[in-house]
N, CA, C and O of each residue as an XYZ file, in Angstrom:
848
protein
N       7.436     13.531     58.088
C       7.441     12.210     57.473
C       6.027     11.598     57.464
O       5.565     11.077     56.449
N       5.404     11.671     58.544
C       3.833     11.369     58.943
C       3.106     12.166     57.525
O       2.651     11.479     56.611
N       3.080     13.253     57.497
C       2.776     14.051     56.142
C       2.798     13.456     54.631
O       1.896     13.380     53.797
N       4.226     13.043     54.583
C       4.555     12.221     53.257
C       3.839     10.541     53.373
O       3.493      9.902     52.379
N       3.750     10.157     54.466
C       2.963      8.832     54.215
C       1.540      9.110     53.847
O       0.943      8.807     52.814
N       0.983      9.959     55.255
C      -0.416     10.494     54.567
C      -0.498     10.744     52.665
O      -1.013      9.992     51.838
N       0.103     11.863     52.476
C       0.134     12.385     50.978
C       0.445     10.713     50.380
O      -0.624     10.182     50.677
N       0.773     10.292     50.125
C       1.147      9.069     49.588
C       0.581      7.949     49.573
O       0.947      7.093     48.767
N      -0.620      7.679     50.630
C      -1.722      7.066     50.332
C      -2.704      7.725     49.867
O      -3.369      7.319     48.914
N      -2.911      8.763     50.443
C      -3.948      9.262     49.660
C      -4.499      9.590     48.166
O      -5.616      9.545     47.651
N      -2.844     10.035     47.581
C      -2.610      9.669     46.116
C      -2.791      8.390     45.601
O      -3.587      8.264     44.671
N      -2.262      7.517     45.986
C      -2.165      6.003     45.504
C      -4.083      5.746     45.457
O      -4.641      5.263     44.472
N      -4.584      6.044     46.312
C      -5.989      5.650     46.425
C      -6.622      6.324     45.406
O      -7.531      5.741     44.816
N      -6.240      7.708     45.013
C      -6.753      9.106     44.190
C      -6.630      8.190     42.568
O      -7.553      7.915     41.802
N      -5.125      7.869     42.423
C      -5.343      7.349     41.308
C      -5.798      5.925     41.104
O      -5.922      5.449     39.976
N      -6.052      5.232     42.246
C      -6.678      4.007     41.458
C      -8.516      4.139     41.178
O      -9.251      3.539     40.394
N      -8.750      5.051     42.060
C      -9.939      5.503     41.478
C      -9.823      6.396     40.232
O     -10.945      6.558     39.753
N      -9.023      6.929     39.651
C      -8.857      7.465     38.469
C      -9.271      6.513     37.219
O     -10.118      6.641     36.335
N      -8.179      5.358     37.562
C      -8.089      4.185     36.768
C      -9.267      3.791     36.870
O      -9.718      3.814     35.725
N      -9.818      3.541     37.367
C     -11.354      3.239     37.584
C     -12.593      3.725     36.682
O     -13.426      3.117     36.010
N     -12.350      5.123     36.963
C     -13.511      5.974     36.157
C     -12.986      5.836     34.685
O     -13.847      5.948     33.812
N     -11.506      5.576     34.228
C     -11.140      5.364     32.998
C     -11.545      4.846     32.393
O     -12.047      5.275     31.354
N     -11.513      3.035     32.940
C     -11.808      1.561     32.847
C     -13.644      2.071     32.723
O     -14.216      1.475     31.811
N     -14.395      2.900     33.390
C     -16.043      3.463     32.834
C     -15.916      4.197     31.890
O     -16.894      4.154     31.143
N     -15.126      4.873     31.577
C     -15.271      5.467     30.094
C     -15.033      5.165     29.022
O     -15.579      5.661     28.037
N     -13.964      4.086     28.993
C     -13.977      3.641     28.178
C     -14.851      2.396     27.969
O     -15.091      2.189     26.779
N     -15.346      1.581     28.764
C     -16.652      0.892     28.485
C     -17.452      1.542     27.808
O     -17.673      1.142     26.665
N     -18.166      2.802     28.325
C     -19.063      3.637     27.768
C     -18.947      3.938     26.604
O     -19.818      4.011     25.737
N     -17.392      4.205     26.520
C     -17.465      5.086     24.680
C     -17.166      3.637     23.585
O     -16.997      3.603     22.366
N     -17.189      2.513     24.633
C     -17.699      1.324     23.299
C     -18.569      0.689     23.479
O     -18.768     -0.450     23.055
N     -19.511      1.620     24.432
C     -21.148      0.808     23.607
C     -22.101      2.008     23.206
O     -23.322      1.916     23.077
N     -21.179      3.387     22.994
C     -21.675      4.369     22.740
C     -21.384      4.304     20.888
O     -20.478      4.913     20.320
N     -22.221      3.574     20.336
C     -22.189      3.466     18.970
C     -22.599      4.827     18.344
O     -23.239      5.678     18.962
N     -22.086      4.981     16.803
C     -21.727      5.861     16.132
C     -23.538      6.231     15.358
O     -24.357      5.322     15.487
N     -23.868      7.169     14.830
C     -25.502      6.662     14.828
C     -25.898      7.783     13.492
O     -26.195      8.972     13.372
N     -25.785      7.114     13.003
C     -26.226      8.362     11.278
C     -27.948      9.336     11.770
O     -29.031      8.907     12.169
N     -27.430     10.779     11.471
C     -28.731     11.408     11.666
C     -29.034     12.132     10.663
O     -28.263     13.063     10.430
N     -30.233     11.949      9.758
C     -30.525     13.058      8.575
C     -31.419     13.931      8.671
O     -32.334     13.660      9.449
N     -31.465     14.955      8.104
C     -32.034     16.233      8.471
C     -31.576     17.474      7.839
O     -31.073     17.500      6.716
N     -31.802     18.729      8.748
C     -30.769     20.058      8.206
C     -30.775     20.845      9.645
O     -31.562     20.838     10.592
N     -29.818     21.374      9.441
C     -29.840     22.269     10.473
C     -30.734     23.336     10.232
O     -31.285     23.668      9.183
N     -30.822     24.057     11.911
C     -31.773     25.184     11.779
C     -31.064     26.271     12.215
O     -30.471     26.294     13.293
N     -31.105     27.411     11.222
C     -29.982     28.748     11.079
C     -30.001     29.193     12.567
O     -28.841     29.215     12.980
N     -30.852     29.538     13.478
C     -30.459     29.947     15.072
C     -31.401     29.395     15.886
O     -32.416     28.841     15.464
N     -31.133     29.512     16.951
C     -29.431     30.367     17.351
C     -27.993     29.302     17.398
O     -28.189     28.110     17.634
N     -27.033     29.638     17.239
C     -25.888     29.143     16.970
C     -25.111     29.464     18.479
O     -24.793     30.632     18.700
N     -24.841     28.510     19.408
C     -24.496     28.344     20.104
C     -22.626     27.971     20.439
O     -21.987     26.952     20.178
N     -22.214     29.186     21.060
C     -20.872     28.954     21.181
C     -20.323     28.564     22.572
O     -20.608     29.347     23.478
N     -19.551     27.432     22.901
C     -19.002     26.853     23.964
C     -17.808     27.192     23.943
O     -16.937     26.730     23.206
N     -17.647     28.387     25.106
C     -16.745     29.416     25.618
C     -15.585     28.349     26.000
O     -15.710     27.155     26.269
N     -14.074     29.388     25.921
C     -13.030     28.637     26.755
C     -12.850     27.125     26.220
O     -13.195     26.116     26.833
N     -12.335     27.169     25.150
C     -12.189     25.786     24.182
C     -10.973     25.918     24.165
O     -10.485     26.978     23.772
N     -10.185     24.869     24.591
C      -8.487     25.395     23.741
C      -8.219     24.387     23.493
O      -8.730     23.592     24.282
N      -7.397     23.755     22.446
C      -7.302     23.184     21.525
C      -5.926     23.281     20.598
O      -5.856     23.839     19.503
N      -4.861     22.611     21.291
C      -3.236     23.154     20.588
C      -2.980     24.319     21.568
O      -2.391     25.042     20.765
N      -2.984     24.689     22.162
C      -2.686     26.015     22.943
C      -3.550     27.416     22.518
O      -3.521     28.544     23.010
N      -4.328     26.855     21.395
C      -5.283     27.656     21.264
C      -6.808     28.200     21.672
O      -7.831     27.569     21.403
N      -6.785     29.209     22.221
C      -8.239     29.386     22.417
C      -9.669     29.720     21.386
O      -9.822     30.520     20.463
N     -10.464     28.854     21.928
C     -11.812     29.120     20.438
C     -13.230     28.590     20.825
O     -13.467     29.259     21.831
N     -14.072     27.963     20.665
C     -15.226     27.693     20.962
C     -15.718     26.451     20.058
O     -15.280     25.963     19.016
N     -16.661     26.186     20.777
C     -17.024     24.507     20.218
C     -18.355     24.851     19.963
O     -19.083     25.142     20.912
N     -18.983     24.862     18.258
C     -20.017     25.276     17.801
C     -21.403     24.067     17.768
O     -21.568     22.973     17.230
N     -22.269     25.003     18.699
C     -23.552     23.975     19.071
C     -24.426     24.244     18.407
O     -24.870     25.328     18.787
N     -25.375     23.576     16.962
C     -26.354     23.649     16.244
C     -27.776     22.987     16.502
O     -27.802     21.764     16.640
N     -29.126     23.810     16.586
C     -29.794     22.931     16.272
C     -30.193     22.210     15.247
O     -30.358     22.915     14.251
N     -30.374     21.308     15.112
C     -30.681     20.055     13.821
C     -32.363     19.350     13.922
O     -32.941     19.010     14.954
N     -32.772     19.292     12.802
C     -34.008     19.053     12.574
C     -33.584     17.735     12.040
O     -32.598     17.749     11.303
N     -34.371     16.180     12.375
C     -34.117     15.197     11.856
C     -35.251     15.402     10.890
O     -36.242     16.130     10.848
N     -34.627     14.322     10.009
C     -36.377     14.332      8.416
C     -37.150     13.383      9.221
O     -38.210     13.929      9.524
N     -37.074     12.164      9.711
C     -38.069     11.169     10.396
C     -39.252     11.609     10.830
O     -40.393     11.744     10.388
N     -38.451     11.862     12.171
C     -39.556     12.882     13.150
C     -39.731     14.638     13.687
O     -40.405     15.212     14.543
N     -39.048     14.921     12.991
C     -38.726     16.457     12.876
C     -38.652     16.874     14.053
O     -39.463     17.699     14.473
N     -37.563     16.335     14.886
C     -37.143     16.942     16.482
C     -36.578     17.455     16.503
O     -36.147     17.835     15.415
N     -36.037     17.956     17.634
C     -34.662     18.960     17.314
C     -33.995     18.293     18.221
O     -34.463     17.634     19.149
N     -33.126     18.430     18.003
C     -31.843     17.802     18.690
C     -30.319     18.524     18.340
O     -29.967     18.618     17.164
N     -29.460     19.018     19.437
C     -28.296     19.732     19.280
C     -27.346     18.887     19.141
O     -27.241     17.846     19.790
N     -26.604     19.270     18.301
C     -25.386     18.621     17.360
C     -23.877     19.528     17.576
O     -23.767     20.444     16.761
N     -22.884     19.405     18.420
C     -22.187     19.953     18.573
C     -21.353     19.588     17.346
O     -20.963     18.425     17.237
N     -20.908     20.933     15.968
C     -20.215     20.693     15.056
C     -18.220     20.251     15.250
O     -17.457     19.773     14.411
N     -17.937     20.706     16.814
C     -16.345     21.033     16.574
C     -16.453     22.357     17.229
O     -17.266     23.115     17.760
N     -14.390     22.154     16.703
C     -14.163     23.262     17.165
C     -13.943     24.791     16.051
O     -14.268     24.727     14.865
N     -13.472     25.833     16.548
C     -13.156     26.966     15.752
C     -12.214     27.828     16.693
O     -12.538     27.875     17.880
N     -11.176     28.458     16.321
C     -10.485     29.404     16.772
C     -11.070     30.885     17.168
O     -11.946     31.278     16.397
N     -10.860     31.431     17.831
C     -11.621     32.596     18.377
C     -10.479     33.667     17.686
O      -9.338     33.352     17.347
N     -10.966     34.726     17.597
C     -10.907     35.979     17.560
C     -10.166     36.522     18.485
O     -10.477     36.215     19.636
N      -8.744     37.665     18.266
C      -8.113     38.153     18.908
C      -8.921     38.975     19.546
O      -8.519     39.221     20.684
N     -10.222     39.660     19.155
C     -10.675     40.444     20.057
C     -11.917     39.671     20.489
O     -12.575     39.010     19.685
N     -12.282     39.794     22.063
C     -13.533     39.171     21.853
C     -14.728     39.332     21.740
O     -15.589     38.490     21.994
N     -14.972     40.941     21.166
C     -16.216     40.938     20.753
C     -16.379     40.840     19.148
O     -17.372     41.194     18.512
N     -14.723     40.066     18.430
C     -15.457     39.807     16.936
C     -15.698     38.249     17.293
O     -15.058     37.416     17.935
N     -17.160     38.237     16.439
C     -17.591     36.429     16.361
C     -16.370     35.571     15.520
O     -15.487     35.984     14.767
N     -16.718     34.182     15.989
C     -15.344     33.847     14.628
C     -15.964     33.218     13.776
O     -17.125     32.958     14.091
N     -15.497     32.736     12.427
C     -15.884     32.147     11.328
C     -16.690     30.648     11.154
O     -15.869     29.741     11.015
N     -17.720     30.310     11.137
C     -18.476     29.635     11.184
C     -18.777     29.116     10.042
O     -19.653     29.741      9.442
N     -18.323     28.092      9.460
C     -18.630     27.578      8.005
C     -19.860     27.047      8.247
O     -20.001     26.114      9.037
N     -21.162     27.754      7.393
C     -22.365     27.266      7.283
C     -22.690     26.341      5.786
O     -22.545     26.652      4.604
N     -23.131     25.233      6.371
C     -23.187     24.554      5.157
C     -24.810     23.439      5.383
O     -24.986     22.251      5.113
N     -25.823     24.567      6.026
C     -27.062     24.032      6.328
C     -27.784     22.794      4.970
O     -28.379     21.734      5.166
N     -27.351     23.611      3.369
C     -27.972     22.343      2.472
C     -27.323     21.715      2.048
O     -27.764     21.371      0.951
N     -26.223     21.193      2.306
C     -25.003     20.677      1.922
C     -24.818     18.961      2.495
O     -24.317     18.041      1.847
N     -25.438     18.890      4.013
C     -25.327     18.498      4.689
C     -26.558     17.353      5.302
O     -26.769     17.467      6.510
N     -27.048     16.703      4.858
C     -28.578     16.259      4.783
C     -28.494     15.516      5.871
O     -29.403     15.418      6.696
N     -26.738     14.603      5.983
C     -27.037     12.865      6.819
C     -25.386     13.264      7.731
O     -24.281     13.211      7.190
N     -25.589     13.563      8.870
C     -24.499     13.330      9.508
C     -24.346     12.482     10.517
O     -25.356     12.093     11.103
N     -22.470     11.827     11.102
C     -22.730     10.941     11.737
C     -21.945     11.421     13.186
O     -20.982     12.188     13.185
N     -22.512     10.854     14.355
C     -22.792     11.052     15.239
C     -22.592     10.308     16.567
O     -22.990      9.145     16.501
N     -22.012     10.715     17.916
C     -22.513      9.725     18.856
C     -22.896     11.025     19.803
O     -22.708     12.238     19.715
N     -23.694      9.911     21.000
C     -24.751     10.912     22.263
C     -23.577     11.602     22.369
O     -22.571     11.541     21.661
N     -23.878     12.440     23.584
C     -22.903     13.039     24.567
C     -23.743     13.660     25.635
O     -24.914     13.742     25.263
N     -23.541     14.116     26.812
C     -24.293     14.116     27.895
C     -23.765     15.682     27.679
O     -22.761     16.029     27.057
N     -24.800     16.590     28.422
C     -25.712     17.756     29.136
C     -24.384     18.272     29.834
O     -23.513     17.479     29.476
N     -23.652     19.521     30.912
C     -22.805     19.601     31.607
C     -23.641     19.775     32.979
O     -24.707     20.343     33.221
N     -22.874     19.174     33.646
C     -23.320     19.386     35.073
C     -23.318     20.847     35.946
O     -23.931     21.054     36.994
N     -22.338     21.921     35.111
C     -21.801     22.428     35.716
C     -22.770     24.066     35.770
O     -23.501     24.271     34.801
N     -22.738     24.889     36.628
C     -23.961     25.890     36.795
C     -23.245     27.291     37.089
O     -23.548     27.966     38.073
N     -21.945     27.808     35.845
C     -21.217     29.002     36.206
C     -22.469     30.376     36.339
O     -23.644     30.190     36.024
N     -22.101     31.320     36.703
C     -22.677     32.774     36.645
C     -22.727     33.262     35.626
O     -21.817     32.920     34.871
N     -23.472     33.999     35.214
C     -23.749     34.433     33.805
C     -22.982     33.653     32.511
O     -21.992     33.971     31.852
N     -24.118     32.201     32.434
C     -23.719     31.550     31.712
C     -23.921     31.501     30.092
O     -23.315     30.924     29.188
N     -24.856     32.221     30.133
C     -25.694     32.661     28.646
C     -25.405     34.192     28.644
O     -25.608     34.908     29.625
N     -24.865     34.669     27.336
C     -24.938     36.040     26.692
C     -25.201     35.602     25.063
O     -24.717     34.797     24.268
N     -26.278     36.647     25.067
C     -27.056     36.878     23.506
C     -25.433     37.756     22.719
O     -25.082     38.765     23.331
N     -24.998     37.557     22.092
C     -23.763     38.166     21.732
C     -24.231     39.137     20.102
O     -23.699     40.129     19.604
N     -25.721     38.105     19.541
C     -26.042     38.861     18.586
C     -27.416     38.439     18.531
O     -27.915     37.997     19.566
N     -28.271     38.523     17.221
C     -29.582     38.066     16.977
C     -29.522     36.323     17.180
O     -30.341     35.613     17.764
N     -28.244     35.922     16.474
C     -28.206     34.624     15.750
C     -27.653     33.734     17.304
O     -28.311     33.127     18.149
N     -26.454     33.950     17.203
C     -25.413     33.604     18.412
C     -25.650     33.970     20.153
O     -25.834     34.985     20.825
N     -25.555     32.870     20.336
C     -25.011     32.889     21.869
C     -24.232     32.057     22.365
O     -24.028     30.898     22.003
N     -23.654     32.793     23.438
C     -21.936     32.480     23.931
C     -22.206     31.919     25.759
O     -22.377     32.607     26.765
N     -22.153     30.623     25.609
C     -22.426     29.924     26.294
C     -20.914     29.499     27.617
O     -19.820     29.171     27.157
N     -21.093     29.569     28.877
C     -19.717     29.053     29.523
C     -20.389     27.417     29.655
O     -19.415     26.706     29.407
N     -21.272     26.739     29.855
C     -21.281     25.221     29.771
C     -22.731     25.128     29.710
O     -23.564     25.732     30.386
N     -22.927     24.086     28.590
C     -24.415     23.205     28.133
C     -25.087     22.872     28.777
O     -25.402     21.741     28.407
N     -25.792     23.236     29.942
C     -26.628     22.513     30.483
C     -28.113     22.615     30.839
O     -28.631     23.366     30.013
N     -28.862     22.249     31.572
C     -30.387     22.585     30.866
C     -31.160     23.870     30.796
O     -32.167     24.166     30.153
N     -30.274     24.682     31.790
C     -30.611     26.146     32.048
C     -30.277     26.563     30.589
O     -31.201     27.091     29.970
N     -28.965     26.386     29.884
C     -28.921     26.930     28.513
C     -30.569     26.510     27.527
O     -31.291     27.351     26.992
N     -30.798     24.985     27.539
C     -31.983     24.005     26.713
C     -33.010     25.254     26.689
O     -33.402     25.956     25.757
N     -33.320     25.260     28.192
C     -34.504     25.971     28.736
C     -34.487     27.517     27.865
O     -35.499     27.865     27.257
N     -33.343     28.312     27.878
C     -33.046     29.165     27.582
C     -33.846     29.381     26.016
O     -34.711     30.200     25.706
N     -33.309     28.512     25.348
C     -33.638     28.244     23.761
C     -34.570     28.031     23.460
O     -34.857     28.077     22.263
N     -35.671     27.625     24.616
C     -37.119     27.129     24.111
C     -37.153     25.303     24.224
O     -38.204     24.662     24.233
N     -35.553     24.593     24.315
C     -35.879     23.070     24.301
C     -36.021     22.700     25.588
O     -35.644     23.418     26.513
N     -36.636     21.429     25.767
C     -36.684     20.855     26.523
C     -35.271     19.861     27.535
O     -34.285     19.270     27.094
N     -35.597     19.983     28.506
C     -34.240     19.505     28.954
C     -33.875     18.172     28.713
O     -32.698     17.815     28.665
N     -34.898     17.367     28.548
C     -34.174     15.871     27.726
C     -33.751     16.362     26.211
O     -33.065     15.413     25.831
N     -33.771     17.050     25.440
C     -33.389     17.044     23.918
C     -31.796     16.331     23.890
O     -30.874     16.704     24.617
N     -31.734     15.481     23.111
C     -31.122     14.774     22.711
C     -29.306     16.253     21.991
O     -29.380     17.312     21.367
N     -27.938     15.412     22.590
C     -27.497     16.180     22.386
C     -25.872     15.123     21.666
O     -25.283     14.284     22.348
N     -25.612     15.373     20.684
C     -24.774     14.448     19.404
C     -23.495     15.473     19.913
O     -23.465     16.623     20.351
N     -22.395     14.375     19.601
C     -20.861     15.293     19.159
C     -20.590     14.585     17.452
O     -20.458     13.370     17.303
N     -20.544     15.531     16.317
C     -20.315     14.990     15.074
C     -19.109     14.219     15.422
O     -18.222     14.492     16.231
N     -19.272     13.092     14.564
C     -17.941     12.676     14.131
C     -17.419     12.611     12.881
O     -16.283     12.239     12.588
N     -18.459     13.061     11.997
C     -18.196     12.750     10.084
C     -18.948     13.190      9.797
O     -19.940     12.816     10.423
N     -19.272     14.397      8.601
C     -19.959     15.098      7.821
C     -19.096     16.431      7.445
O     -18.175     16.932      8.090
N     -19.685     16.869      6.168
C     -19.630     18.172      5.883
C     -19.141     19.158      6.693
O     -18.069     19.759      6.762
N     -20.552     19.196      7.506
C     -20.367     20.682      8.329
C     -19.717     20.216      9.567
O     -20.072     20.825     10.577
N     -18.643     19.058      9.763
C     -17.704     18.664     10.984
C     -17.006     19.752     10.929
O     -16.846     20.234      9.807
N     -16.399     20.443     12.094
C     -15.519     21.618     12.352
C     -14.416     20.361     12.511
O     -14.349     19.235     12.019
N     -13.509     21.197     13.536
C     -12.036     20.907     13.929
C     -12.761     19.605     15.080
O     -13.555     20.046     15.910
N     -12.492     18.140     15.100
C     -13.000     17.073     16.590
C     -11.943     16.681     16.635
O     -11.887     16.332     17.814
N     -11.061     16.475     16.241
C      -9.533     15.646     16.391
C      -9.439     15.653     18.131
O      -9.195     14.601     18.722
N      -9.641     16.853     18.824
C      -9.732     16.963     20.079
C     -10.793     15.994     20.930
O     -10.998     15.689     22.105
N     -11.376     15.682     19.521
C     -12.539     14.709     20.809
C     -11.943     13.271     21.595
O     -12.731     12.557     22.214
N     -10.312     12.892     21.490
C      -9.953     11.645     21.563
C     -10.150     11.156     22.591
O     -10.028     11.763     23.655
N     -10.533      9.825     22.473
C     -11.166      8.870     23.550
C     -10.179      9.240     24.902
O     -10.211     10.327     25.479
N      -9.635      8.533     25.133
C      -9.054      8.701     26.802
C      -7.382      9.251     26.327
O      -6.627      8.662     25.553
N      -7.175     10.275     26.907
C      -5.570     10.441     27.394
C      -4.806      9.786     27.864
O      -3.794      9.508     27.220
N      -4.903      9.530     28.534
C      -4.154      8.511     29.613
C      -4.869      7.203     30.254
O      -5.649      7.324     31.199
N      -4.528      5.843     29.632
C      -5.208      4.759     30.002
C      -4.740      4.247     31.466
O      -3.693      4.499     32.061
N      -5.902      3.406     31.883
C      -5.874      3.203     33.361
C      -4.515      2.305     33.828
O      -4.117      2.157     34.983
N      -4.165      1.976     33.098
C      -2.532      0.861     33.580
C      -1.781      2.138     33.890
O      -0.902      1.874     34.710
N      -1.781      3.646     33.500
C      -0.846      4.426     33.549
C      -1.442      4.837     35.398
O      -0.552      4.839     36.249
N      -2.494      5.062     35.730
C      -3.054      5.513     36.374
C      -2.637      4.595     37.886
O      -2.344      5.076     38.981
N      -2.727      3.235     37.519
C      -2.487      2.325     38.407
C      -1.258      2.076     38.326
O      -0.821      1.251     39.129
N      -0.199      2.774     37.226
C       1.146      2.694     37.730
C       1.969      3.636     38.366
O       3.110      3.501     38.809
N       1.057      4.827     38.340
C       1.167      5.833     39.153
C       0.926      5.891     40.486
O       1.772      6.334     41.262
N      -0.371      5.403     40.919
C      -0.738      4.689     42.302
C       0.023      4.218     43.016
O       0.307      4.613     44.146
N       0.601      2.987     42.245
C       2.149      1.782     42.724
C       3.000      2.835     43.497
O       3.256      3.112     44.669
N       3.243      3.185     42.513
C       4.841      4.724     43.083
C       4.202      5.277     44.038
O       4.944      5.014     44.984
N       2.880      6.178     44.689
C       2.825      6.743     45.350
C       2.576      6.225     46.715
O       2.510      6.906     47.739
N       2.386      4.351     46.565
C       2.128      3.736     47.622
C       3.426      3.312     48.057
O       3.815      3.215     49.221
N       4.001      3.090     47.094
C       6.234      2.814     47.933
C       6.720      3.879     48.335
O       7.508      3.923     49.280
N       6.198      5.228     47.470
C       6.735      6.640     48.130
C       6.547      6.247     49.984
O       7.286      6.298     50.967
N       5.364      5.922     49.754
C       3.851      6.275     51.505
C       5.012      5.311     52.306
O       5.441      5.697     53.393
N       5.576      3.809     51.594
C       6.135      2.952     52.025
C       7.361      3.046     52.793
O       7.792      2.665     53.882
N       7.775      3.758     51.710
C       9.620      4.237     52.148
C       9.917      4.931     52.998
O      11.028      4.908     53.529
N       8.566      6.044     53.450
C       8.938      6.716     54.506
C       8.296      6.655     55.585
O       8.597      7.417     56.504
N       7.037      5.524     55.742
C       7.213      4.403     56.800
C       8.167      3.817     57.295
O       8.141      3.587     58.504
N       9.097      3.478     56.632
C      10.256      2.639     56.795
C      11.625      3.304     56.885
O      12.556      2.499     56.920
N      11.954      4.592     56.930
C      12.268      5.386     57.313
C      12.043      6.365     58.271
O      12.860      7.258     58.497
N      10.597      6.206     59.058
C      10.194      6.561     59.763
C      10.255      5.933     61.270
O      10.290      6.439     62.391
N      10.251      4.134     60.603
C      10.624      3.305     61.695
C      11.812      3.152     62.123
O      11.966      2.744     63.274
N      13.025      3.467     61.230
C      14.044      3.370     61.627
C      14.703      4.487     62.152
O      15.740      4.114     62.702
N      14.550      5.653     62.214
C      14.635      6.527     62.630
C      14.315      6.656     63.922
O      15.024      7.222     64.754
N      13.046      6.043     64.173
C      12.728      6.149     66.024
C      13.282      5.192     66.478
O      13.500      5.469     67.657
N      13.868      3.638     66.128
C      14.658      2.820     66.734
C      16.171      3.155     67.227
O      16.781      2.795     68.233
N      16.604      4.120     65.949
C      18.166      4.568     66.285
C      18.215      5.802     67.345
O      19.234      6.181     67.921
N      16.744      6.424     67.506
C      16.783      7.394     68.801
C      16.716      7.159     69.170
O      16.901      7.983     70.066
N      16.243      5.360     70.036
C      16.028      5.093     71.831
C      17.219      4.812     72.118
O      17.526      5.673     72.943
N      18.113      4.135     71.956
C      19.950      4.272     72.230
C      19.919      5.439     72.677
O      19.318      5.416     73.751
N      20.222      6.358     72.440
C      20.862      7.517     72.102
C      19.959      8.362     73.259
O      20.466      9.306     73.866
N      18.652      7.949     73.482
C      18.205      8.704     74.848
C      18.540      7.738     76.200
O      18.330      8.300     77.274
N      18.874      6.807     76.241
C      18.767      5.545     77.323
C      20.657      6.087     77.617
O      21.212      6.103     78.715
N      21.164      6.396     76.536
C      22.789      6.667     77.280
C      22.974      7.708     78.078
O      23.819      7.998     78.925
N      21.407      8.549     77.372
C      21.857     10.185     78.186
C      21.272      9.920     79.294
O      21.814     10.660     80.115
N      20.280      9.142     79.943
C      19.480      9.205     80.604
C      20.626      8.602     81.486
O      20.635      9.252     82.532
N      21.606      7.628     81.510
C      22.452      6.415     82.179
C      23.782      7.835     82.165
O      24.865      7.251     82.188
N      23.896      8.562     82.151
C      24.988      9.405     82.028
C      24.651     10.686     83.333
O      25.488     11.263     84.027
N      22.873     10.879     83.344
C      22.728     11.759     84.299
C      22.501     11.233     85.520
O      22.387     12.060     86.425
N      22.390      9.932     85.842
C      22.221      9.139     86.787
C      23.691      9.068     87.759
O      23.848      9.052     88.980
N      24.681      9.035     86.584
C      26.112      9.020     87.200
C      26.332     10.009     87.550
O      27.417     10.248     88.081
């Protein structure tokens, strides 16, 4: 019972910090304005973000570099998604539409934190098959680790983003989840207390029984 109270605050606490980081993301993704970028893309390397699934499907989330016309930087533009290939050494279909495409629109998106083992494979001249974005990949490519890094939201060459949706689950769900796991923690406090009250009787008779 000690167990289930533990587990039961600890959850309740788990998700109100959930709700929390929610209540920051979604701040963030509304002052993370939408931001027109013109330019063209640059043919390689074409960067694929491994382990995408999407509908129950597995596929990859295609990372381009992009040349702005302004200042001619480069900056990576993640197009979307694409379905992968039953086998995985065929590439999958990549709609290139480099002159098609002059002004696309855009918000930031941050770098991954994350530092798997053999995270980069050259898969061809053009392509590489990336397990997560982060500056060791930049470095990899020749950019610099601040380069500026976009998720499309509107253009031409947009793949599949429908997946990009703001939050799943909003923080009232999070903090109503909390509630429950703190009456769970509650109930068997309170079941816990009553339980040791109805055992001291019950030892005080035996104890008054061996006396006689």
């Amino acid at each position: 019972m000690i167990a289930v109270i533990t587990l039961g605050i600890f959850l309740g606490f788990w998700q109100l910090d959930r709700a929390q980081q929610k209540v920051d993301l979604l701040q963030k993704q509304k002052n993370n304005a939408e931001l027109n970028i013109s330019g063209e893309y640059v043919h390689a390397p074409i960067l694929l973000l491994d382990n995408q699934v999407v509908n129950g499907k597995v596929g990859y989330e295609v990372i381009q570099l992009f040349k702005t016309e302004t200042t001619q930087q480069i900056v990576l533009v993640n197009r979307g998604w694409v379905p992968a290939k039953k086998e995985r050494h065929l590439l999958p279909d990549i709609p290139t539409t480099y002159a098609t495409d002059s002004t696309i629109i855009t918000k930031a998106s941050e770098l991954s934190v994350r530092s798997p083992n053999h995270n980069i494979e050259h898969v061809s001249d053009s392509v590489i098959r990336i397990q997560a974005l982060n500056k060791e990949t930049l470095i990899n490519i020749g950019l610099q680790e601040q380069a500026p890094y976009y998720k499309i939201t509107q253009g031409r060459s947009a793949l599949s983003v429908s997946h990009w949706a703001s939050v799943y689950m909003t923080p009232e769900k999070h903090q109503g989840y909390a509630i429950q796991w703190f009456l769970l923690a509650f109930v068997a406090f309170v079941i816990l207390v009553c339980s040791s009250f109805e055992a001291k009787p019950t030892n005080t008779s035996h104890q008054s029984m061996e006396r006689i």
